[in-house]
N, CA, C and O of each residue as an XYZ file, in Angstrom:
864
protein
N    -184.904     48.901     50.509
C    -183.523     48.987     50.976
C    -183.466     49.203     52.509
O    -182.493     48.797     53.144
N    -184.510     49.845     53.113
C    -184.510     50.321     54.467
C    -184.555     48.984     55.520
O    -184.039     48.744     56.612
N    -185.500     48.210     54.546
C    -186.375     47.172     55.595
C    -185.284     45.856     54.873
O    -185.710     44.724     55.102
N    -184.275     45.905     54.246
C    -183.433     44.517     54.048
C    -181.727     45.409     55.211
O    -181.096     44.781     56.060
N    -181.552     46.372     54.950
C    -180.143     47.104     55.783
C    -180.121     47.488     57.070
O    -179.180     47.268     57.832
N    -181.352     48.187     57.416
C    -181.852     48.808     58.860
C    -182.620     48.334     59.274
O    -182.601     48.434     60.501
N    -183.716     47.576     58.750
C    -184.866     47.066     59.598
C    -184.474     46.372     60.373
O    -184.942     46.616     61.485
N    -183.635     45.373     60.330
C    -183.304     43.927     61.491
C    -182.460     44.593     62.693
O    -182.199     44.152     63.812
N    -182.140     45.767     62.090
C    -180.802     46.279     63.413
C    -182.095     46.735     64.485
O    -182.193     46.264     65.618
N    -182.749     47.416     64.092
C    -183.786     48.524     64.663
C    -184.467     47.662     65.568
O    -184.435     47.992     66.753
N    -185.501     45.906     65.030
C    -186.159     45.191     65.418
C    -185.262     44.386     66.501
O    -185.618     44.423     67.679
N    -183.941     43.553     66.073
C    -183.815     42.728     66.849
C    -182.203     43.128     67.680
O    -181.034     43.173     67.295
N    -182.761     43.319     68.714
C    -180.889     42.563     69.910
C    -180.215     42.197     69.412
O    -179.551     42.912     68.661
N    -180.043     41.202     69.504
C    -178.689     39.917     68.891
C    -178.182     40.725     67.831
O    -177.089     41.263     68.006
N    -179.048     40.969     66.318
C    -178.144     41.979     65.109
C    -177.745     43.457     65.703
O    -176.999     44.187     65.051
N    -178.180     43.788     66.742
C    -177.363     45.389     67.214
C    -176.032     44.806     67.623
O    -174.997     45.097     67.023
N    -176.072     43.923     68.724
C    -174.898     43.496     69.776
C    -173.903     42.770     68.386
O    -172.883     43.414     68.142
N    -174.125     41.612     67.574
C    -173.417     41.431     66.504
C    -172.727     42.408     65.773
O    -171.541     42.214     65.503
N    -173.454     43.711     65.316
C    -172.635     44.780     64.669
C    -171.518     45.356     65.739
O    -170.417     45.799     65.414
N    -171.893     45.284     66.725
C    -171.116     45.995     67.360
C    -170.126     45.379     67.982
O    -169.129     45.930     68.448
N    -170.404     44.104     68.004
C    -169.130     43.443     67.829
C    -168.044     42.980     66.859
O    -166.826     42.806     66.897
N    -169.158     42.846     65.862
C    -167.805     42.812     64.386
C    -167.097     44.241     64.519
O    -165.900     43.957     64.572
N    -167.210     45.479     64.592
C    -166.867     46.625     64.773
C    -165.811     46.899     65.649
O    -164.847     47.661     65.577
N    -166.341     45.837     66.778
C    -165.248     46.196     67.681
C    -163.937     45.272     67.402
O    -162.934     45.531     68.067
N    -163.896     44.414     66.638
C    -163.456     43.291     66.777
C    -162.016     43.655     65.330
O    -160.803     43.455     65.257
N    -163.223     44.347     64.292
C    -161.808     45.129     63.372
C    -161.472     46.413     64.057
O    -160.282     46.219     64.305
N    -161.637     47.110     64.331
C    -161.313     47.963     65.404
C    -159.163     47.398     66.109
O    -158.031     47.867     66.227
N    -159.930     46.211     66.316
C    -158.551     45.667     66.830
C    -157.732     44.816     66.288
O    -156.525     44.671     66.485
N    -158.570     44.160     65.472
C    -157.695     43.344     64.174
C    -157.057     43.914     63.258
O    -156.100     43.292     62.797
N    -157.347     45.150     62.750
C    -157.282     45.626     61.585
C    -155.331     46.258     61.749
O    -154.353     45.889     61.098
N    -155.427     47.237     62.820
C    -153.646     47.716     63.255
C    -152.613     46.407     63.408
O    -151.455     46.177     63.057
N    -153.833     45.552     64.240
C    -152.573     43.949     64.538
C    -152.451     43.262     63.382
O    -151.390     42.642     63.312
N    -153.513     43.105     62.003
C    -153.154     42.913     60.859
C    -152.098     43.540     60.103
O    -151.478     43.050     59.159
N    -152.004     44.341     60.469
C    -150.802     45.581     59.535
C    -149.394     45.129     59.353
O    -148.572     44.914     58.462
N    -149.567     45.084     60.975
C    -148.154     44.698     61.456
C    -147.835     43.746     61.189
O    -146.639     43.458     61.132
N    -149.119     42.631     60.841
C    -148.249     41.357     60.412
C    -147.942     41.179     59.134
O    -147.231     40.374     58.534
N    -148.655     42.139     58.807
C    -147.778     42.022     56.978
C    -146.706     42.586     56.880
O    -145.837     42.186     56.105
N    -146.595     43.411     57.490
C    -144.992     44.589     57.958
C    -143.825     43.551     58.237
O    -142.787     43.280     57.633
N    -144.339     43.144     59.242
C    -143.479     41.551     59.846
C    -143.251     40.699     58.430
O    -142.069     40.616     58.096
N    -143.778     40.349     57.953
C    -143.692     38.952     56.997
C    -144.260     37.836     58.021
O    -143.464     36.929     58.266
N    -145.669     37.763     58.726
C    -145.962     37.280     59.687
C    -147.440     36.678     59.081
O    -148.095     35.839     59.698
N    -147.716     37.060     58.204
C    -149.306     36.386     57.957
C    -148.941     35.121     58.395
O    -149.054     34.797     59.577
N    -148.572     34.484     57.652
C    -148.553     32.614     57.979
C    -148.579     32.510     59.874
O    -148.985     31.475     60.404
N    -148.159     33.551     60.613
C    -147.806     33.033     61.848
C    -149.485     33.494     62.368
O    -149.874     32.927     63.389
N    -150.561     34.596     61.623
C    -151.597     34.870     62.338
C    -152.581     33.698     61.823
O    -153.496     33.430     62.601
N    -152.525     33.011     60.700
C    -153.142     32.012     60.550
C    -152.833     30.348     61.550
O    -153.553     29.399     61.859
N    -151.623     30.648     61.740
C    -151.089     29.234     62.657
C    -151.839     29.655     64.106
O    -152.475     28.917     64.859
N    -151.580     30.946     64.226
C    -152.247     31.018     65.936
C    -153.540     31.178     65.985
O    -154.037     31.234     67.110
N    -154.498     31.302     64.709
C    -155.756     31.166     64.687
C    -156.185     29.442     65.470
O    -157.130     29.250     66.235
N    -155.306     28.519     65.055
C    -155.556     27.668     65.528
C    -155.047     26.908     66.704
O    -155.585     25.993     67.328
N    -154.094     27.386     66.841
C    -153.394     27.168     67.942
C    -153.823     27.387     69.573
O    -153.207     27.048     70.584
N    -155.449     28.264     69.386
C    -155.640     28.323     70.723
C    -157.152     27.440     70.884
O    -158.053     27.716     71.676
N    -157.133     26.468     70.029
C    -158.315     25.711     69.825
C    -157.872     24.695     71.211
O    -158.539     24.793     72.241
N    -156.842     23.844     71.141
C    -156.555     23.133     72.536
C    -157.585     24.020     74.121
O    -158.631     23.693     74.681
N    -156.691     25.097     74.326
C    -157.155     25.592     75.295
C    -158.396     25.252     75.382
O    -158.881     24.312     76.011
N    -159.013     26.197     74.604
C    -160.326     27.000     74.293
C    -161.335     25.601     74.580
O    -162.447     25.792     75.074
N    -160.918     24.308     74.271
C    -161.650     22.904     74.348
C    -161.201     22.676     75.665
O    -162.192     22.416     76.348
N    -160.006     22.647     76.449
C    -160.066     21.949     77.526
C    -161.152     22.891     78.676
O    -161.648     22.353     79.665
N    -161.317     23.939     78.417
C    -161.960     25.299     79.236
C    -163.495     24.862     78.822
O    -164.467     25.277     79.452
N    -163.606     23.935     77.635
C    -164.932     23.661     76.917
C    -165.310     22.238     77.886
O    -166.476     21.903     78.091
N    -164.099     21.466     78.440
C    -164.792     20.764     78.744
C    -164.490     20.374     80.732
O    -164.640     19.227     81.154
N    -164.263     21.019     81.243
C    -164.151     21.561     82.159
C    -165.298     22.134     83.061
O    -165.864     21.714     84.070
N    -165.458     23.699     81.996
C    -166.425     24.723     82.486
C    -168.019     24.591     81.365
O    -169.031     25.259     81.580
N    -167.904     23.824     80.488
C    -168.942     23.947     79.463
C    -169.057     24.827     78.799
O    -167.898     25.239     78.769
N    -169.881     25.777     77.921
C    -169.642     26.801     77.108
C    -169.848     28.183     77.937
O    -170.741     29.030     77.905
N    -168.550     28.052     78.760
C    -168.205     29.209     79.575
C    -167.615     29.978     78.644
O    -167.083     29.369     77.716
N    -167.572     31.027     78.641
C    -167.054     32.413     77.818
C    -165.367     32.464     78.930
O    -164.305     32.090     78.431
N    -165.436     32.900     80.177
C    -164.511     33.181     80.903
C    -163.354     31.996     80.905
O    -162.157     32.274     80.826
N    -163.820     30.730     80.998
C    -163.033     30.059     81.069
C    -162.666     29.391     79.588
O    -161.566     28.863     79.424
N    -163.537     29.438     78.645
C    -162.766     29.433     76.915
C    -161.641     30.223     76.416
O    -160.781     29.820     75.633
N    -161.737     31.567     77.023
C    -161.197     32.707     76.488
C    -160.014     32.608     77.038
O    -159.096     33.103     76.385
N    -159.652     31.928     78.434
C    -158.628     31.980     79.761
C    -157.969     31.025     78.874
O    -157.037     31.512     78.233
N    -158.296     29.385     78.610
C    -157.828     28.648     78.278
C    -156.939     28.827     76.804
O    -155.853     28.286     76.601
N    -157.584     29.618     75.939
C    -157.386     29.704     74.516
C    -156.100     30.749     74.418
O    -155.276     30.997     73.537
N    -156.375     31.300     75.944
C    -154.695     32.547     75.402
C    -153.936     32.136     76.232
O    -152.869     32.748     76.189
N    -153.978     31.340     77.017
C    -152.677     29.980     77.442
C    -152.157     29.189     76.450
O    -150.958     28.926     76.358
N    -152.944     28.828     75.763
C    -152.807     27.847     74.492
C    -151.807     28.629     73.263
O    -150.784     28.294     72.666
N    -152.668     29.802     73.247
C    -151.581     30.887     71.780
C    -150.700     30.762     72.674
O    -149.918     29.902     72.271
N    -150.356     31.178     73.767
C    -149.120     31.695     74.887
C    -148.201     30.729     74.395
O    -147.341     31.232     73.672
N    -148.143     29.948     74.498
C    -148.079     28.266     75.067
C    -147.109     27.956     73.682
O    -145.936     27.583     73.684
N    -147.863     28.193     72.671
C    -147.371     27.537     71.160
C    -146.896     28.634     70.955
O    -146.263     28.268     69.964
N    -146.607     29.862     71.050
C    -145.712     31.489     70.737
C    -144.522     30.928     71.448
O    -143.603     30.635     70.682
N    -144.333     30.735     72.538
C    -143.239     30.412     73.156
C    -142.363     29.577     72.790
O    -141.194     29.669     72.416
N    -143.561     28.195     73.049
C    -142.789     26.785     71.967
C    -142.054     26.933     70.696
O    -140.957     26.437     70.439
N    -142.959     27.851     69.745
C    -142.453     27.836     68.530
C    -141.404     28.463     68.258
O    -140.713     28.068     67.320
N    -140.935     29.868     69.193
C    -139.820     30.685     69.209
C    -138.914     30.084     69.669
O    -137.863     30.103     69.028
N    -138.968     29.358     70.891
C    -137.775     28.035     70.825
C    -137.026     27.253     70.102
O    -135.798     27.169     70.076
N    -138.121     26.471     69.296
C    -137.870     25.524     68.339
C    -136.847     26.426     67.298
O    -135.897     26.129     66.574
N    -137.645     27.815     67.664
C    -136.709     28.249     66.112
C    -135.471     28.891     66.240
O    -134.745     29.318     65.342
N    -135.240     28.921     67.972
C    -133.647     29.519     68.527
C    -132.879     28.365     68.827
O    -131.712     28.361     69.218
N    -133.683     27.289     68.597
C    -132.403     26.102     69.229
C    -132.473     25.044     68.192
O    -132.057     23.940     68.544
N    -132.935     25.172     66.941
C    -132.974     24.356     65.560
C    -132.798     25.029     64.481
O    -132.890     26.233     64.721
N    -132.481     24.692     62.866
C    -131.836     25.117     61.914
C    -133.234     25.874     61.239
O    -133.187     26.663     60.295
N    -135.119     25.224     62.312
C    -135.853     25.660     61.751
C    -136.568     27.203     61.836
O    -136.852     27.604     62.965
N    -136.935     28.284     60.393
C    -137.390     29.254     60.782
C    -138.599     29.303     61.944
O    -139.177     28.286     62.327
N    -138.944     30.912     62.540
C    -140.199     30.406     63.228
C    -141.560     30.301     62.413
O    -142.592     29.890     62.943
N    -141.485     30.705     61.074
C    -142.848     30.760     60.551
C    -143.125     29.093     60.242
O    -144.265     28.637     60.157
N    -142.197     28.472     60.129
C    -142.385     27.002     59.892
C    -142.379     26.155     61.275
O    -142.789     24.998     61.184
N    -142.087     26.470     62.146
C    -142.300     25.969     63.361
C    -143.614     26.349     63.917
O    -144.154     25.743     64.843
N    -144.128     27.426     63.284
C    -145.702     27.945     64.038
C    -146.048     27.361     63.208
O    -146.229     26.402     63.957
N    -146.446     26.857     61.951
C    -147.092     25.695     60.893
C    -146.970     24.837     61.634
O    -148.101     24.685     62.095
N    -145.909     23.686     62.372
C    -146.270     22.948     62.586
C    -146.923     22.449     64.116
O    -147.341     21.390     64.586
N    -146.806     23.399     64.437
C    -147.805     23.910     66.200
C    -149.283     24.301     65.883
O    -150.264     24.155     66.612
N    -149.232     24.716     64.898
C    -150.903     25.371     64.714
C    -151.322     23.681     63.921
O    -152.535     23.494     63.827
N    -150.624     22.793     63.509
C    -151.234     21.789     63.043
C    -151.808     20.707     64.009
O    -152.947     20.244     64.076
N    -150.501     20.395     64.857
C    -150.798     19.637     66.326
C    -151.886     20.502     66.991
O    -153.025     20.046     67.097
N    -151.646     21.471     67.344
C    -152.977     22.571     68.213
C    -154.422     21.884     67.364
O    -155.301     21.215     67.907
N    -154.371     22.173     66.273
C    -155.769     21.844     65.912
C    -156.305     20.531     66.081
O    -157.297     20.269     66.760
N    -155.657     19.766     65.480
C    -155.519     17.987     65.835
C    -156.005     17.837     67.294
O    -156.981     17.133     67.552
N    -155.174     18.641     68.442
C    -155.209     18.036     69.667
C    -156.803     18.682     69.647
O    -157.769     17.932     69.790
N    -156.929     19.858     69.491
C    -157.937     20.942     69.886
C    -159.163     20.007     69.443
O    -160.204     20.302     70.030
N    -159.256     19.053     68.630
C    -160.890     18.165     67.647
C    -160.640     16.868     68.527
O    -161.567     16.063     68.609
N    -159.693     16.666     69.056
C    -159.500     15.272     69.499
C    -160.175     15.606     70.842
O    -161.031     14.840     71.283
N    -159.829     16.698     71.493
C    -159.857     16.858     73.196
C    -161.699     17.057     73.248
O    -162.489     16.531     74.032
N    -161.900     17.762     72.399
C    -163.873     18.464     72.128
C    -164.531     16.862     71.459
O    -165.671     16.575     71.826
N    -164.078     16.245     70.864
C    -164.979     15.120     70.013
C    -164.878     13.781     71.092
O    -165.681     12.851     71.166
N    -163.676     13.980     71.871
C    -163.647     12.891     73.394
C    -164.679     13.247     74.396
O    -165.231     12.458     75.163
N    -164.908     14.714     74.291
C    -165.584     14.786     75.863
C    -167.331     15.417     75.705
O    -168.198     15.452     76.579
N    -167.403     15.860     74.268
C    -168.953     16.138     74.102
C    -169.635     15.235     72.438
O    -169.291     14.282     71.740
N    -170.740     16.260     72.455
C    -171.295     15.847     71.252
C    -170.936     16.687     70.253
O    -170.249     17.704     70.342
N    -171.718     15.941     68.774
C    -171.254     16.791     67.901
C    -171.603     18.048     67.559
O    -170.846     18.922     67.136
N    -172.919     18.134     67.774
C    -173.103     20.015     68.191
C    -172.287     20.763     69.164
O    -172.132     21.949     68.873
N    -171.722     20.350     70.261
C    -171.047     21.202     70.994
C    -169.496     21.172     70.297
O    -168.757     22.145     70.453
N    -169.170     20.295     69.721
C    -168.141     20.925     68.800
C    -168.298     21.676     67.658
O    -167.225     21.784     67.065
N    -169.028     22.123     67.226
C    -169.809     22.861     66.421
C    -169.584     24.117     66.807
O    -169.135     24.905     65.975
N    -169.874     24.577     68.241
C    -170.406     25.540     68.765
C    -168.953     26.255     69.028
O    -168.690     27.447     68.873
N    -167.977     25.080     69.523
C    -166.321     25.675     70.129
C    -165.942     25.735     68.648
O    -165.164     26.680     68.517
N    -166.160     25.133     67.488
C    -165.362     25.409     65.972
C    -165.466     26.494     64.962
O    -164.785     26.900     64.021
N    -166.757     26.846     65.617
C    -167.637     27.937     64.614
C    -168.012     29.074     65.769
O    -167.521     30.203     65.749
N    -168.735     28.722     66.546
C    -169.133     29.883     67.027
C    -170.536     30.438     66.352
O    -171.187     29.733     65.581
N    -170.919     31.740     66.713
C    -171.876     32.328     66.088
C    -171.763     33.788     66.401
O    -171.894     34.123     67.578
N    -171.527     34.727     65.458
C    -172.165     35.907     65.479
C    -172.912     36.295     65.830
O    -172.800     37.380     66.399
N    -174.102     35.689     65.723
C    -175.523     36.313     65.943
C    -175.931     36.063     67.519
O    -176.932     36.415     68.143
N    -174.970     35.449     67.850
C    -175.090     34.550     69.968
C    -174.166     35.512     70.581
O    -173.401     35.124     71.464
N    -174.169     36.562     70.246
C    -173.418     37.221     71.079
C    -173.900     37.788     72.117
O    -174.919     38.429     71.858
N    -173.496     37.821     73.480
C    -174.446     38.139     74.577
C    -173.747     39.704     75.397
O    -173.001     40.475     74.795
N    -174.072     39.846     76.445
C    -173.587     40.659     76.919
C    -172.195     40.986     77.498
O    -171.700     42.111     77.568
N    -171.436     39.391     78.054
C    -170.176     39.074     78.505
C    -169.669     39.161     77.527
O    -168.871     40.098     77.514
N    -169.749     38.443     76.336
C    -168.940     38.383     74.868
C    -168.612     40.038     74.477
O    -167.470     40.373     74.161
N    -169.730     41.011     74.537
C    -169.570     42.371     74.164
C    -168.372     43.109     75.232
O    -167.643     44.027     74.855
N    -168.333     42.501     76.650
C    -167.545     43.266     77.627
C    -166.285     42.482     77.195
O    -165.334     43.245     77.021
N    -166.007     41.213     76.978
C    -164.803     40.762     76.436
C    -163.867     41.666     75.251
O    -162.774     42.226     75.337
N    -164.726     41.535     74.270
C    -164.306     41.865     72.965
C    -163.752     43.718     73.194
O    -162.750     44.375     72.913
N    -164.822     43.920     73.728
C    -164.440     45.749     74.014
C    -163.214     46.280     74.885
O    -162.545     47.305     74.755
N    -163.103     44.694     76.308
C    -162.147     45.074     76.528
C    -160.369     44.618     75.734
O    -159.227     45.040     75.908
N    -160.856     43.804     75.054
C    -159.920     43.611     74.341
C    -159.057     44.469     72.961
O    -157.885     44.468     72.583
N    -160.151     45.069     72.546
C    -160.100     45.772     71.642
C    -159.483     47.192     72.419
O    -158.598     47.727     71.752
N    -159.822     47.906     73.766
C    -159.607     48.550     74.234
C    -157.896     48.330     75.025
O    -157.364     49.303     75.560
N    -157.375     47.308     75.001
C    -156.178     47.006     75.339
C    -155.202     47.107     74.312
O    -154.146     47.713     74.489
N    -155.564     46.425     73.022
C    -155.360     46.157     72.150
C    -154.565     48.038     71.612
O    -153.388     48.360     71.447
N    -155.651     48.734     71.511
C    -155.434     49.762     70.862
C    -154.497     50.743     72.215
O    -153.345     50.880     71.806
N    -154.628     51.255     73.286
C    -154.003     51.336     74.275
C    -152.425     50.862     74.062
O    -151.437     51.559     74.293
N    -152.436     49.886     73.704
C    -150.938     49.261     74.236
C    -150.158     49.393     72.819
O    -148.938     49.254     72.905
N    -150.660     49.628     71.596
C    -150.293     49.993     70.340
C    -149.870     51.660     70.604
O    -148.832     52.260     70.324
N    -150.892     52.036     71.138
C    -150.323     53.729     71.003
C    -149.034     53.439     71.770
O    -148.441     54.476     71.472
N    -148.309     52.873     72.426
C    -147.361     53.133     73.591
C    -146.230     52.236     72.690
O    -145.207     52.910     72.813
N    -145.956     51.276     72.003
C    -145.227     50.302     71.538
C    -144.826     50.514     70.333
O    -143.728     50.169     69.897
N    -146.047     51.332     69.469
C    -146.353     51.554     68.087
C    -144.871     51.614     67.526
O    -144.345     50.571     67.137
N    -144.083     53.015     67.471
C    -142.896     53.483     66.608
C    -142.239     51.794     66.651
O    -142.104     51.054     65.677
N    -141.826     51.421     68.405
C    -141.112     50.253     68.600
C    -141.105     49.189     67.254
O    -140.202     48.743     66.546
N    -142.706     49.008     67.282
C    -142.954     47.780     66.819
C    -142.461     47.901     64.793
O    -142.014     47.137     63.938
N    -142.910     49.358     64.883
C    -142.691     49.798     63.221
C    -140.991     49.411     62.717
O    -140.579     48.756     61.760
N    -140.360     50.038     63.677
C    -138.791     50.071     63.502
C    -138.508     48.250     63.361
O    -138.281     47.804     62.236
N    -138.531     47.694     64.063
C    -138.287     46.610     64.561
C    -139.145     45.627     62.954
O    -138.562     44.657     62.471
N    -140.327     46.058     62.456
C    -140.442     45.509     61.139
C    -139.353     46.126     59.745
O    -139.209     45.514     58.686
N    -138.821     47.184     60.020
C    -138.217     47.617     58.626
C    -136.958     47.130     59.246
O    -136.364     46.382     58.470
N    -136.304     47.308     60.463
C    -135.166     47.191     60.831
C    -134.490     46.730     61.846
O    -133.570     47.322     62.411
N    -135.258     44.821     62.322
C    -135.012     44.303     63.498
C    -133.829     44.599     63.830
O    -133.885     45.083     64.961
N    -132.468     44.563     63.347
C    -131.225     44.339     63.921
C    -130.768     45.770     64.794
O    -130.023     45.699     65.771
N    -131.377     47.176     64.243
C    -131.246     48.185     64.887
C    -132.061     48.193     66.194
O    -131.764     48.958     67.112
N    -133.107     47.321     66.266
C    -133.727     47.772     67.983
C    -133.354     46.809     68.957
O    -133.488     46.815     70.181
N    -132.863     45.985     68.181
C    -131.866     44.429     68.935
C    -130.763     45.281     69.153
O    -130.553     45.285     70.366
N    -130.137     45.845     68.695
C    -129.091     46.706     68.604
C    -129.317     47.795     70.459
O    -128.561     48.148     71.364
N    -130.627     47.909     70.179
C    -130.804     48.885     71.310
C    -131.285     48.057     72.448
O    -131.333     48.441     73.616
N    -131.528     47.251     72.142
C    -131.921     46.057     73.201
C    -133.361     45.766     74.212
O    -133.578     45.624     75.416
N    -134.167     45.773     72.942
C    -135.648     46.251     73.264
C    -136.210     45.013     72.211
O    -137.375     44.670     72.415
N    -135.677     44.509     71.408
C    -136.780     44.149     70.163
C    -137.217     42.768     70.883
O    -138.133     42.384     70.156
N    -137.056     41.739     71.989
C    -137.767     40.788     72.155
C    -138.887     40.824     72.764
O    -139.952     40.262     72.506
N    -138.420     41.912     74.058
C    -140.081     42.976     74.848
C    -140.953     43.342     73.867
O    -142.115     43.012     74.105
N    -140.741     43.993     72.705
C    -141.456     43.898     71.965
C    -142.305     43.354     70.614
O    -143.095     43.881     69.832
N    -141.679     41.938     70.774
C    -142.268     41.406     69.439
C    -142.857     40.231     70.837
O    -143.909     39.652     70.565
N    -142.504     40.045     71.621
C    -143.722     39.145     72.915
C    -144.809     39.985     73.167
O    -145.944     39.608     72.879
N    -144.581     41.186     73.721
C    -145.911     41.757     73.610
C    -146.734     42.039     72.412
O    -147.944     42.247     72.506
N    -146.147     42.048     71.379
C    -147.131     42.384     70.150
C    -147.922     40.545     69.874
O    -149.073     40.284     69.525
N    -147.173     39.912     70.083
C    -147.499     38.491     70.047
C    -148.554     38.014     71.547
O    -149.189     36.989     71.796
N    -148.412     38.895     72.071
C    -149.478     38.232     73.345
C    -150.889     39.357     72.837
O    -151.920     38.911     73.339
N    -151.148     40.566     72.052
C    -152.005     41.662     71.429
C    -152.418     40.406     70.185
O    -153.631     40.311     69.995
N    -151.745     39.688     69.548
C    -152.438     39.030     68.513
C    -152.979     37.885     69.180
O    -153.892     37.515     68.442
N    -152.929     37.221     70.037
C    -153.374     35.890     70.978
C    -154.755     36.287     71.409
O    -155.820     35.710     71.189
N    -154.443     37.720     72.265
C    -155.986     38.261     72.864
C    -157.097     38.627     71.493
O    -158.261     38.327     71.230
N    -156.604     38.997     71.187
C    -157.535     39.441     69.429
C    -157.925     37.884     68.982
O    -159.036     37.356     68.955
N    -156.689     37.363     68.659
C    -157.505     35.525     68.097
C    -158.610     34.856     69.143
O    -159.711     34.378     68.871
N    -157.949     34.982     70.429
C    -159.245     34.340     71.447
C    -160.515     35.380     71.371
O    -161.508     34.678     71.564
N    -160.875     36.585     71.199
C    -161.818     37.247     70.801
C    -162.791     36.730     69.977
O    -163.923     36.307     70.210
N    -162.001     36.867     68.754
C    -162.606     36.601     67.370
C    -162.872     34.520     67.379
O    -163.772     33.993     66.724
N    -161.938     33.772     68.193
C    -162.290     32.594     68.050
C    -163.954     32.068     69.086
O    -164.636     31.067     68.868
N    -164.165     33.012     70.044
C    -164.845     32.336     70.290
C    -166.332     33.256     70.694
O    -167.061     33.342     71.682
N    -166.280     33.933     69.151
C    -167.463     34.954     68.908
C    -167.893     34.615     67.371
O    -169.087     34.600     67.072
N    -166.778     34.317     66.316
C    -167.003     34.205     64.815
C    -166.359     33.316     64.652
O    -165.775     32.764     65.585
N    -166.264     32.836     63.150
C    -166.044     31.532     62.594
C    -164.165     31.687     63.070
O    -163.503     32.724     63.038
N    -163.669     30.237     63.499
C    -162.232     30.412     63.623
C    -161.474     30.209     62.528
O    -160.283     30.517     62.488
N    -162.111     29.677     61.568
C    -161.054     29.037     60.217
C    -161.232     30.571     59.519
O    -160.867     30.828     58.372
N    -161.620     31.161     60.085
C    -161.601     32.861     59.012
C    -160.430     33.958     59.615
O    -160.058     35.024     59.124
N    -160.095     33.429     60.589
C    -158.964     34.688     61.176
C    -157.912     35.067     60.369
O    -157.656     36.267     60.276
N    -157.260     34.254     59.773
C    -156.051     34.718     58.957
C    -156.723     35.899     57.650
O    -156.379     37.061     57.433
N    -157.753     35.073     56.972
C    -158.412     35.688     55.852
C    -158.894     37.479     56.496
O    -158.903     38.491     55.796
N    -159.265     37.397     58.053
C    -159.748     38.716     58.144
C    -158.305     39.706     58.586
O    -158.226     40.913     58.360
N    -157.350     38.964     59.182
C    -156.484     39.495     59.649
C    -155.988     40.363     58.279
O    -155.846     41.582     58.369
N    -155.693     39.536     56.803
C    -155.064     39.873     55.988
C    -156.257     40.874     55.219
O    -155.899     41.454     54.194
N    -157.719     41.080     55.733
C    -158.447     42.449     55.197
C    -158.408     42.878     56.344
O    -159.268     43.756     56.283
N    -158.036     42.891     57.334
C    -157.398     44.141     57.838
C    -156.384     44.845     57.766
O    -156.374     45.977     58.251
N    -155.563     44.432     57.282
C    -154.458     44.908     56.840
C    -154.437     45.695     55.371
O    -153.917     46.797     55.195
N    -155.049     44.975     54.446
C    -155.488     45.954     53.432
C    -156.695     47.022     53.561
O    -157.137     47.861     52.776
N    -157.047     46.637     54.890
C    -157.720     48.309     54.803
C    -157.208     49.374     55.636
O    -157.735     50.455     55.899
N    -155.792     48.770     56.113
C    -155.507     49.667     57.022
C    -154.446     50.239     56.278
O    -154.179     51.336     56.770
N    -153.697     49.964     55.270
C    -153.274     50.194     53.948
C    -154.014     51.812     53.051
O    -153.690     52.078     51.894
């Protein structure tokens, strides 16, 4: 049991820096999961899982498998389609959870079209999936500081954001609830570009929604 659970952490780098990045990574997913079940928002953390694939490829093919400039590109991209989609859904008959469905569909489309035009098929591989186990030292200062923002800016917003899930019309009422459902929406963008371009991206919604049941 020692030498299949502890031995590989003890022997190798890469599995220390990996734990400690999955760690850090629910650390910050897990509260921003909550909220989106609070919200009635799952469907919108699965749409922006993909939605920052555009970026994250044009930064891919630009800078190459730059960390700084994937991560830059990919939360322009969530930015980008959060905005769009809240539009669509203030100036059409359509909700926003169905308007982020159909942004996270184009996002992905564009996001395989823009990576399969400008490299090979391993390097789309690498922007689709990622790897756990490639986690380096920049990826660890990313994720930590993200996770460290993440939780920071929750302690300060927190009650806001709670009220505003049981009882949007009362903090609209007070005239606060769009400051705060943009910033809670720019906290789930930085968390998706984290997790997209450290672990698998087609898994974000699935972890978002066990974070939420363990934060439950």
């Amino acid at each position: 049991m020692h030498d299949l659970l502890i031995q590989p952490f003890l022997e190798f780098g890469f599995m220390r820096r990996a734990l400690v990045a999955c760690l850090a990574l629910g650390l910050g997913c897990g509260p921003v999961g909550v909220l989106l079940v609070l919200r009635r928002m799952s469907l919108v953390g699965d749409a922006m899982s993909h939605a920052v694939l555009p970026g994250a490829a044009i930064g891919f093919v630009y800078a190459g498998l730059s960390l700084p400039a994937m991560s830059l590109g990919g939360f322009l991209a969530g930015i980008a389609v959060a905005l769009l989609a809240g539009l669509v859904a203030r100036i059409t008959p359509l909700r926003e959870d169905a308007s982020f469905a159909a942004f996270y569909l184009i996002s992905l489309g564009l996001g395989v079209l823009i990576v399969s035009a400008h490299g090979s098929n391993i390097d789309l591989m690498h922007v689709l999936f990622g790897s756990v186990l490639a986690v380096d030292d920049t990826a660890l200062l990313l994720v930590a500081s993200v996770t460290t923002a993440t939780l920071l800016t929750l302690a300060v917003i927190y009650r806001p954001l709670v009220i505003e899930s049981f009882d949007p019309g009362f903090l609209r009422a007070l005239g606060g609830g769009g400051i705060y459902h943009m910033a809670f929406m720019v906290l789930m963008v930085l968390n998706l570009v984290a997790c997209a371009l450290i672990v698998q991206a087609s898994r974000h919604g699935q972890r978002y929604a066990l974070g939420s049941a363990l934060g439950r």
